[in-house]
C-alpha positions as CSV (number, residue, x, y, z in Angstrom):
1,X,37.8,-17.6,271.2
2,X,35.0,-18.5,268.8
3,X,31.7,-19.3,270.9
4,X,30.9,-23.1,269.4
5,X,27.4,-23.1,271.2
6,X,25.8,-22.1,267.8
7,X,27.9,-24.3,265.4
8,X,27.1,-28.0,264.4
9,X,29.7,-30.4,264.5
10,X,31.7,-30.7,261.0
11,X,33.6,-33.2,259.1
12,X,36.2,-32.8,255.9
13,X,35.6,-35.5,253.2
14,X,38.4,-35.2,250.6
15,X,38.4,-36.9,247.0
16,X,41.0,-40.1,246.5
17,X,43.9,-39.7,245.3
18,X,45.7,-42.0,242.2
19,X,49.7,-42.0,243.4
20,X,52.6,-43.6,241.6
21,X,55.0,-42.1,244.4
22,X,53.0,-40.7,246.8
23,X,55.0,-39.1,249.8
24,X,57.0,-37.6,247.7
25,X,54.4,-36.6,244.7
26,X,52.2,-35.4,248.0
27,X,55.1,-32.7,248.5
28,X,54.7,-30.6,245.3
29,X,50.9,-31.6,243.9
30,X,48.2,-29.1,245.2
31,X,45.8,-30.9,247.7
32,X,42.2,-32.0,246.1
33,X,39.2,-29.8,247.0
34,X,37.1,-30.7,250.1
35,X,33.4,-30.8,251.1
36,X,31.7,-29.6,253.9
37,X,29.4,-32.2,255.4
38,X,27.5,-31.1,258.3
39,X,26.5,-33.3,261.1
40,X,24.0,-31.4,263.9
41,X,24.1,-33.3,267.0
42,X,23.3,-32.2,270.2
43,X,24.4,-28.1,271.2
44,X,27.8,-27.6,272.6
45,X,28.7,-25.4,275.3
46,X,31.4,-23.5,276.1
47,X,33.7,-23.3,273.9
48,X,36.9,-25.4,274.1
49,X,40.9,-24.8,272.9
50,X,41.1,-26.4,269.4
51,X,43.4,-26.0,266.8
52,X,43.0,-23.9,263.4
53,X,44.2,-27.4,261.3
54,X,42.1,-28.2,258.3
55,X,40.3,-31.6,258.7
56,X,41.5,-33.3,256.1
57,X,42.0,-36.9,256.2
58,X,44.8,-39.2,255.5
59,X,44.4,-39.4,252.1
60,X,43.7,-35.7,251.7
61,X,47.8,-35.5,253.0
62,X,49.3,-38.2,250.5
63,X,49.4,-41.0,253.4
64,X,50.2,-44.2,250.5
65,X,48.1,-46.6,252.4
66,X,47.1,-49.2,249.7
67,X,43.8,-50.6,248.8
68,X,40.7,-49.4,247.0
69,X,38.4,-46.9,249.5
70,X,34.8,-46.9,249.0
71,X,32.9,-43.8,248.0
72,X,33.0,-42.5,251.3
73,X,36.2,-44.0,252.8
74,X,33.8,-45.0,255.6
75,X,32.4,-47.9,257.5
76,X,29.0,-47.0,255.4
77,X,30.2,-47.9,252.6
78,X,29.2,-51.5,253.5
79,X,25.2,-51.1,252.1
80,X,23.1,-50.8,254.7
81,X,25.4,-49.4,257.9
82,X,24.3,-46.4,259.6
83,X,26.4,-44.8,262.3
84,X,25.6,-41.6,264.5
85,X,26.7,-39.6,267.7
86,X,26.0,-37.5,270.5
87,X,28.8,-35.4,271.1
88,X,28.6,-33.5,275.0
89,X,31.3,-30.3,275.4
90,X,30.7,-28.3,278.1
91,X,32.5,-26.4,280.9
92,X,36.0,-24.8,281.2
93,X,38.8,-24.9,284.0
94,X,39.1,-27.0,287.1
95,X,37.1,-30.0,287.4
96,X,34.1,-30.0,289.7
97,X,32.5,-33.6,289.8
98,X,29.3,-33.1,288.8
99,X,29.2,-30.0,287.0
100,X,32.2,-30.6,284.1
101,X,34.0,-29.5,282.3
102,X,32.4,-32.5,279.9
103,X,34.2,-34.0,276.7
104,X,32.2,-36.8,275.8
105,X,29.5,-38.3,273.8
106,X,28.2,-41.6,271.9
107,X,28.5,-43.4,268.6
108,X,25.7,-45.7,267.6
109,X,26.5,-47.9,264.5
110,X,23.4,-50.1,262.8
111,X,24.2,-53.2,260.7
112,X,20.8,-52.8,258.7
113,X,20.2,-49.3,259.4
114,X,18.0,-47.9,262.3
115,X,14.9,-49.2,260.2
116,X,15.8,-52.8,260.1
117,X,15.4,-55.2,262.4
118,X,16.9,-58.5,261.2
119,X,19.9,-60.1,263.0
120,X,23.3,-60.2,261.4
121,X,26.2,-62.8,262.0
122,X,29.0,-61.8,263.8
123,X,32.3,-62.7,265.3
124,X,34.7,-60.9,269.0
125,X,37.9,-61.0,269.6
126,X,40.1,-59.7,272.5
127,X,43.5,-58.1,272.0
128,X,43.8,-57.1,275.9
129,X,41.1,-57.5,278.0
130,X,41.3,-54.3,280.5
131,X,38.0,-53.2,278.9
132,X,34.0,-53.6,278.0
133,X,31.8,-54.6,275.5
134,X,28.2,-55.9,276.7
135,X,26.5,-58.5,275.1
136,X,29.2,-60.6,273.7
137,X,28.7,-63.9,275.6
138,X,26.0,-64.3,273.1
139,X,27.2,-63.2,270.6
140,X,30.2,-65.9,270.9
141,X,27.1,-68.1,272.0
142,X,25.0,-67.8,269.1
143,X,26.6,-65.8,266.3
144,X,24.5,-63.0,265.8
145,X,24.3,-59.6,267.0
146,X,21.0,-58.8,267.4
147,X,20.9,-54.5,267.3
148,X,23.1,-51.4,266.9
149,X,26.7,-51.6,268.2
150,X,27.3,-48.6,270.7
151,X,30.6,-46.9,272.2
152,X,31.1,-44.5,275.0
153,X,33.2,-43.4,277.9
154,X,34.1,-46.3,280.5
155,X,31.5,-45.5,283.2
156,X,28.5,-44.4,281.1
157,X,28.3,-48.1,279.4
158,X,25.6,-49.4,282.2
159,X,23.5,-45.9,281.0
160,X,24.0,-46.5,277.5
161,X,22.9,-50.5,277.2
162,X,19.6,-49.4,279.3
163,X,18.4,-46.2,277.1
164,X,19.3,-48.5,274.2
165,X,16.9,-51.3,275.6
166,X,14.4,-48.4,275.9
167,X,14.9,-47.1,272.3
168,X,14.6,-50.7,271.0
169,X,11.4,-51.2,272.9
170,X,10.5,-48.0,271.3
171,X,10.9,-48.7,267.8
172,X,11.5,-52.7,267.5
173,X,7.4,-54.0,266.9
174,X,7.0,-57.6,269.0
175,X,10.4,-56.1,271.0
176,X,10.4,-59.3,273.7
177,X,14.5,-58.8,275.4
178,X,17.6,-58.2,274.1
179,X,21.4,-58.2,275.3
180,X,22.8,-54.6,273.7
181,X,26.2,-54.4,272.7
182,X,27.8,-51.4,274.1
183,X,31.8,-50.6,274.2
184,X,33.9,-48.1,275.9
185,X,37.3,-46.7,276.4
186,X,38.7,-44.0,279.3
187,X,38.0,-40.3,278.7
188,X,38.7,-39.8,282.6
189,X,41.6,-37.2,282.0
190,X,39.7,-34.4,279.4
191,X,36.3,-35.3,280.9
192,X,34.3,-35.2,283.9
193,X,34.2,-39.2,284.0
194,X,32.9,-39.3,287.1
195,X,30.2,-36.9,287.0
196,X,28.0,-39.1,284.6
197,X,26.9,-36.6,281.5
198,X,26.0,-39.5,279.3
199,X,22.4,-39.6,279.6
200,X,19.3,-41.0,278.0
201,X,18.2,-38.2,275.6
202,X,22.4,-38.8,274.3
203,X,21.7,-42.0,273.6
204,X,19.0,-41.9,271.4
205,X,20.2,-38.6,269.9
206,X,23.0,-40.8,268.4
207,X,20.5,-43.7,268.0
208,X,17.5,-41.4,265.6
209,X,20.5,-39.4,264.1
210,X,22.2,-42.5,262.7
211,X,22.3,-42.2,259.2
212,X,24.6,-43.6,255.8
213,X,26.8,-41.5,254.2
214,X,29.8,-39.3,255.6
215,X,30.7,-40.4,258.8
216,X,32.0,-37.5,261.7
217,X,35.4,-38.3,262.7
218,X,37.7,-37.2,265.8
219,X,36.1,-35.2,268.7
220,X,32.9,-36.2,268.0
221,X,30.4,-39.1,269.6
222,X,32.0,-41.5,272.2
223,X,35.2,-40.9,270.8
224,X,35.1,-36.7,271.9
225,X,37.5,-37.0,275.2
226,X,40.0,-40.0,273.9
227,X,43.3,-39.7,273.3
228,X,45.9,-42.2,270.9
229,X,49.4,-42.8,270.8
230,X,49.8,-39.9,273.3
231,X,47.9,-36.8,270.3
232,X,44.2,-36.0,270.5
233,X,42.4,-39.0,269.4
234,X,38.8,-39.9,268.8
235,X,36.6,-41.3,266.3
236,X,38.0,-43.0,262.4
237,X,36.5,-44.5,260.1
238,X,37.9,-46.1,256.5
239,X,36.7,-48.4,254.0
240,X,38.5,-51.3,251.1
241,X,36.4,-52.2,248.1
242,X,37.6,-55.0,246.8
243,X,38.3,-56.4,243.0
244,X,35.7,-58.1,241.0
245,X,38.1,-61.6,241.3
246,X,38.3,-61.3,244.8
247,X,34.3,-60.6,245.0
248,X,33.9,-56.9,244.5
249,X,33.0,-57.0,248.3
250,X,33.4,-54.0,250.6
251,X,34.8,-54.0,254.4
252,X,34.3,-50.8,256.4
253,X,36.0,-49.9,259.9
254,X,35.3,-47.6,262.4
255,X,37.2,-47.2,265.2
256,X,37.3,-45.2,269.0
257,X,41.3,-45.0,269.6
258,X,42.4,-44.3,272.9
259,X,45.3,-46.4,273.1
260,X,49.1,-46.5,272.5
261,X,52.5,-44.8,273.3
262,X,54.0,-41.6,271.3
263,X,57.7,-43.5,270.8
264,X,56.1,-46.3,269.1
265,X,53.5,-44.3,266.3
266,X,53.6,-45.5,263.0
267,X,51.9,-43.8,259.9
268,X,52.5,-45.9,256.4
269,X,56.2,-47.2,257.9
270,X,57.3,-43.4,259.2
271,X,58.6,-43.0,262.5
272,X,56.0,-40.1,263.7
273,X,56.1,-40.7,267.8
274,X,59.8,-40.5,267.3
275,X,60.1,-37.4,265.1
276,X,57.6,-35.6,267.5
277,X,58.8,-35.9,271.0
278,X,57.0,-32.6,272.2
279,X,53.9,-31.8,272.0
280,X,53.3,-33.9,274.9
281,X,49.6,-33.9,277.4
282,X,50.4,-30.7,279.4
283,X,48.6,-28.6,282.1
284,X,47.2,-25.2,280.5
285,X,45.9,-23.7,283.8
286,X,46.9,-21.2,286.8
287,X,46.0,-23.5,289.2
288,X,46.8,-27.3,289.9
289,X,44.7,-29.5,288.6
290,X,42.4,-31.8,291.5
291,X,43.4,-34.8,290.8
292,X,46.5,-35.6,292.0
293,X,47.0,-38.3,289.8
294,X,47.3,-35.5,287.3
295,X,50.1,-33.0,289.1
296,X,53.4,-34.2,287.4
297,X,52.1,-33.5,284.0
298,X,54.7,-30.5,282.4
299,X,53.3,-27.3,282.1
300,X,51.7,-25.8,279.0
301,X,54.6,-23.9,276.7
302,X,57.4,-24.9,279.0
303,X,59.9,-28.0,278.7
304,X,57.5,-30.3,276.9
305,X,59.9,-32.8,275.8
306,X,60.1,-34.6,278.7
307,X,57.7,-35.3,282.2
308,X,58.9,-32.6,284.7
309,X,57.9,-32.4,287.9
310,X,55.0,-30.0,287.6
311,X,53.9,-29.7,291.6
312,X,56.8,-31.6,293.4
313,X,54.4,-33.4,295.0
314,X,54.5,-36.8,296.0
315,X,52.0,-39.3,294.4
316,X,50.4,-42.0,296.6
317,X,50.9,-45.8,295.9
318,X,47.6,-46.2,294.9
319,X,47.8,-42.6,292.8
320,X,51.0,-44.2,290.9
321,X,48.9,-47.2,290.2
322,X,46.5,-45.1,289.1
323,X,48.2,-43.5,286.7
324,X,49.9,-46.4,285.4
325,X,46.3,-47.8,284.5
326,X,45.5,-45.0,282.7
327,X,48.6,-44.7,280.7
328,X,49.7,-41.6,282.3
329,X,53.2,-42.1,283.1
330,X,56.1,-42.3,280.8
331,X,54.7,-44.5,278.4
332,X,51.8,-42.8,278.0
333,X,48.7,-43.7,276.3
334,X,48.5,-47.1,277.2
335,X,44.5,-47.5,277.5
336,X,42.2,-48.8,274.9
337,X,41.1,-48.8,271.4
338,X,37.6,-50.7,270.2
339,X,36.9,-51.5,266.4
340,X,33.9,-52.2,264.5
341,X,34.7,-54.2,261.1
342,X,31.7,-54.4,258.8
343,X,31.4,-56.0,255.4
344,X,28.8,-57.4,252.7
345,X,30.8,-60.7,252.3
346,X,29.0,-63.9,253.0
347,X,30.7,-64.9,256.2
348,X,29.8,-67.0,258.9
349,X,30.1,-66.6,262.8
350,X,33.6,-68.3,262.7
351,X,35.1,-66.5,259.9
352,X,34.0,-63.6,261.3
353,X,35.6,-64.0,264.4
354,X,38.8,-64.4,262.1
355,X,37.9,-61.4,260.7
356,X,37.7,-59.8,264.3
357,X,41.4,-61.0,264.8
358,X,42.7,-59.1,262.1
359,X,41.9,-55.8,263.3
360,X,45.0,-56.4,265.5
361,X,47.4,-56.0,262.9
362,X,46.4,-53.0,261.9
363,X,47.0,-51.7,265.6
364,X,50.3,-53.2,265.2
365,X,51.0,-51.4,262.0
366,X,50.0,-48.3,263.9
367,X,52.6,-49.2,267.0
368,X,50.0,-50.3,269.6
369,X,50.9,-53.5,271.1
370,X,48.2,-54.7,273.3
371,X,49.3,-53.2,276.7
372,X,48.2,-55.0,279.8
373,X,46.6,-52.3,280.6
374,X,44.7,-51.7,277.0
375,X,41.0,-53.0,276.6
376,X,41.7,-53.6,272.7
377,X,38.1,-55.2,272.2
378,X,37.4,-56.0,268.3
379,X,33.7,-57.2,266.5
380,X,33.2,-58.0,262.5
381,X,29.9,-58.6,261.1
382,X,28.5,-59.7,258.0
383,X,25.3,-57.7,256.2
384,X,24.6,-60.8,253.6
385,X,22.5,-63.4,255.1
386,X,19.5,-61.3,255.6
387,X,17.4,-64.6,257.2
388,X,20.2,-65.2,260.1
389,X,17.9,-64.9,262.9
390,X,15.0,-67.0,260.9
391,X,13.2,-69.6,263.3
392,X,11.5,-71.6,261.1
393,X,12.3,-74.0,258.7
394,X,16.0,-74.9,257.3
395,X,17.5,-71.4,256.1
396,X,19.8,-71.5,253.0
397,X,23.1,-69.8,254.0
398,X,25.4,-68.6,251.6
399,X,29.1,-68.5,252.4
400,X,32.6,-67.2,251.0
401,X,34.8,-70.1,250.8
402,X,38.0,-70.4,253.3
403,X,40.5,-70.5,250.7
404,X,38.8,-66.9,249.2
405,X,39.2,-64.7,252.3
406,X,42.8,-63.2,252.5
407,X,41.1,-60.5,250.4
408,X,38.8,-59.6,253.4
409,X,41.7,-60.1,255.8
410,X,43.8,-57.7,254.3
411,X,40.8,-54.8,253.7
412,X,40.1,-55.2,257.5
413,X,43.7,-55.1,258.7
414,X,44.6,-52.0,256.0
415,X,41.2,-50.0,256.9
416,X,41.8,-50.7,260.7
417,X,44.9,-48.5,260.5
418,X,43.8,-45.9,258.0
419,X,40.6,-45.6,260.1
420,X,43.0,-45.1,263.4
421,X,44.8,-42.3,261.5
422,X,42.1,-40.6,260.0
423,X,40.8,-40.8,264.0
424,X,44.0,-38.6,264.1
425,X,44.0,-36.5,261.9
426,X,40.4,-35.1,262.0
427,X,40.7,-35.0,265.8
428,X,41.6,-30.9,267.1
429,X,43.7,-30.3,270.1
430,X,41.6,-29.8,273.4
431,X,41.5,-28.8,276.7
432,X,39.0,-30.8,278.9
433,X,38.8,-30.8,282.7
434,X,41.5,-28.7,285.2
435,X,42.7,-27.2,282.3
436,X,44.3,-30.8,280.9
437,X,45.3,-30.4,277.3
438,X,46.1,-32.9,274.8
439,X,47.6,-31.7,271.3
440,X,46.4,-32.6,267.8
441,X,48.5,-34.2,265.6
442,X,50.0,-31.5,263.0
443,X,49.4,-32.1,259.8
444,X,52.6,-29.3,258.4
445,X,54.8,-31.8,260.6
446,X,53.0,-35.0,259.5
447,X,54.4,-33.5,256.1
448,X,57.9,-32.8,257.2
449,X,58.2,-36.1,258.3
450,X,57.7,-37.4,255.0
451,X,59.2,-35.1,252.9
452,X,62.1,-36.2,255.4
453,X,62.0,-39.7,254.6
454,X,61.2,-39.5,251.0
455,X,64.4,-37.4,250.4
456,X,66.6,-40.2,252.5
457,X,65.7,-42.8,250.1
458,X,63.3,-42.9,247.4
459,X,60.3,-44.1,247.4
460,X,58.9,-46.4,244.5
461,X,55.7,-47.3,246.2
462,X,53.7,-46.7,249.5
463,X,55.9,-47.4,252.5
464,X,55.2,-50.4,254.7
């Protein structure tokens, strides 16, 4: 196994593709070349179980999603966005609270870029509510968001709104309060959740790394431990440019997917959770894991088509609750996804919370359907209006009309579930604490499935 302490964090950003038939045309055209972008974050440790599968992206693999991408298929494609992360792997085999293993980290995503201070308008919404993001009583309150978005694991949130307060009072000149906006999903099951890794010096790692350009996807930042529709998930990002008629605006996405079941995964209208049953979260070590909660998961390269019973041990009423919450009983996956929609369109607070709502349609695209017990939290801002926080004087707002913004609902709903796909995709198998392991999705099958489909019937366009 390859030591990883010495070896930055990488991402795969392939060229677009043009595509008159494109799962099938995907089949027999060579794939375009690939860049290596290197993104140093902070060391990792010990090295971790990952699979040899090339990161490309979705559209590297023929995936017909429609729309226009921006130059870097990326939430910073919207001028001005910055995003970066602190990604913490350390520790093999069983967990010892406290100690690791650790698969976890911290995404920090600026509207105006680390430099700029101004305010931006913005707009929540809540899918399911089993879930955190700070800040947004004022943000429905007022209609600005007023610093960096950030995302981690579920209990570092409280950690990761002070050291952003700190950073802010740091760098912000006149700094007087502020009410951060931090987010979260569960990485309880590959990490050491409650050992409490995410520290300061992560947090503004991800904060003075944030940059434009390229953005890290999968097992990186707050996204490193999660999970999606039952395959390794993680970070995603994508991006829509739109036409000249409709404005020429751009809407970017980024997303942390932990969320959904295997049965009900949907890439571009093909059954994927469906065709691969197997592959399922399995137990890759000699011994029984500690938690309890964890002991009927199937052994690693036995029967994984189905649940067995791994320890014939008897859960607890409040472990089977337990692991119901978590989404780690037959429908597995249930727990939560957050997105960030960005754009330069002129939109006020209320269309942005429209804009919010969207995102939700991409998750159902995908197959996720809001579990109750999902935290499917969703923000849009805006990046025009540069004088939204002004305090003086009547400020001239400029503002895309109603009647003009299908164009933006449709670039955030099809770059919501691009960006949860490319999450996918980029994200490697792993094996976090007591040995847990969670597969990639394959890409060679991902191709399969298509090549599948295509010869059933035809295709004549992207599928939907």
């Amino acid at each position: 196994m390859d030591n990883l302490r010495s070896l930055p964090d990488i991402t795969l950003v392939g060229t677009t593709q043009t595509r008159n038939n494109p799962w099938s045309t995907v089949i027999r055209a060579c794939l375009p070349a690939i860049r290596l972008v290197c993104i140093c974050v902070l060391p990792l440790a010990i090295p971790f179980t990952a699979t040899a599968q090339s990161g490309q992206r979705a559209r590297d693999l023929g995936v017909p999603f429609d729309g226009t991408p921006g130059r870097n298929n990326g939430i910073t494609d919207v001028p001005g966005v910055e995003v970066g992360v602190a990604t913490i792997i350390e520790g093999n085999g069983r967990l010892v609270v406290g100690k690791g293993p650790v698969r976890t980290g911290v995404t920090a995503i600026f509207p105006r870029g680390k430099n700029g201070s101004d305010s931006v308008f913005a707009g929540w919404f809540t899918l399911n509510g089993n879930g955190e993001m700070t800040g947004t009583t004022w943000v429905e309150e007022s209609g600005r968001l007023d610093g960096p978005i950030l995302i981690t694991n579920t209990h570092s949130v409280g950690v990761v709104r002070d050291a952003t307060l700190a950073w802010m009072t740091k760098h912000r000149a006149g700094f007087l309060w502020a009410l951060p906006l931090v987010a979260e999903t569960y990485d309880g099951v590959l990490n050491d959740a409650e050992g409490f890794h995410v520290r300061r010096e992560h947090v503004f790692a991800a904060l003075d790394g944030a940059k434009s350009g390229p953005v890290p996807e999968g097992n990186v930042g707050g996204g490193t431990g999660m999970q999606c529709h039952g395959f390794k998930g993680g970070t995603g990002t994508a991006s829509r440019t739109l036409a000249g008629a409709a404005g020429g605006y751009t809407v970017g996405v980024l997303v942390q997917c932990n969320y959904g079941q295997r049965r009900r995964l949907t890439i571009a209208g093909l059954p994927v959770g469906r065709e691969i049953p197997d592959l399922i979260r399995c137990a890759a070590g000699p011994t029984p894991p500690t938690r309890s909660w964890l002991m009927r998961l199937p052994v690693c390269g036995g029967s994984r088509t189905a649940e067995t019973d791994l320890r014939k041990s008897e859960l607890s009423g409040t472990e089977t609750a337990h692991l119901t919450r978590k989404g780690l009983g037959r429908d597995e996956g249930l727990g939560s996804i957050i997105i960030v929609v960005a754009t330069d369109a002129p939109l006020l607070p209320h269309q942005l919370k429209r804009v919010a709502k969207r995102a939700a349609l991409g998750v159902g695209r995908m197959g996720g359907l809001g579990e109750d017990s999902s935290g499917d939290i969703f923000i849009a801002f805006s990046t025009a209006n540069t004088r939204a926080s002004a305090d003086t004087g009547i400020v001239a707002l400029t503002m895309l009309p109603n009647d003009r913004i299908n164009p933006i609902f449709e670039a955030a709903v099809g770059a919501t579930e691009e960006a949860i796909t490319n999450a996918m995709l980029a994200a490697k198998t792993m094996t976090g604490a007591d040995n847990i392991r969670t597969y990639a999705l394959p890409h060679d099958r991902l191709r399969a499935i298509a090549r599948k489909y295509a010869t059933q019937q035809p295709l004549s366009g992207p599928i939907r």
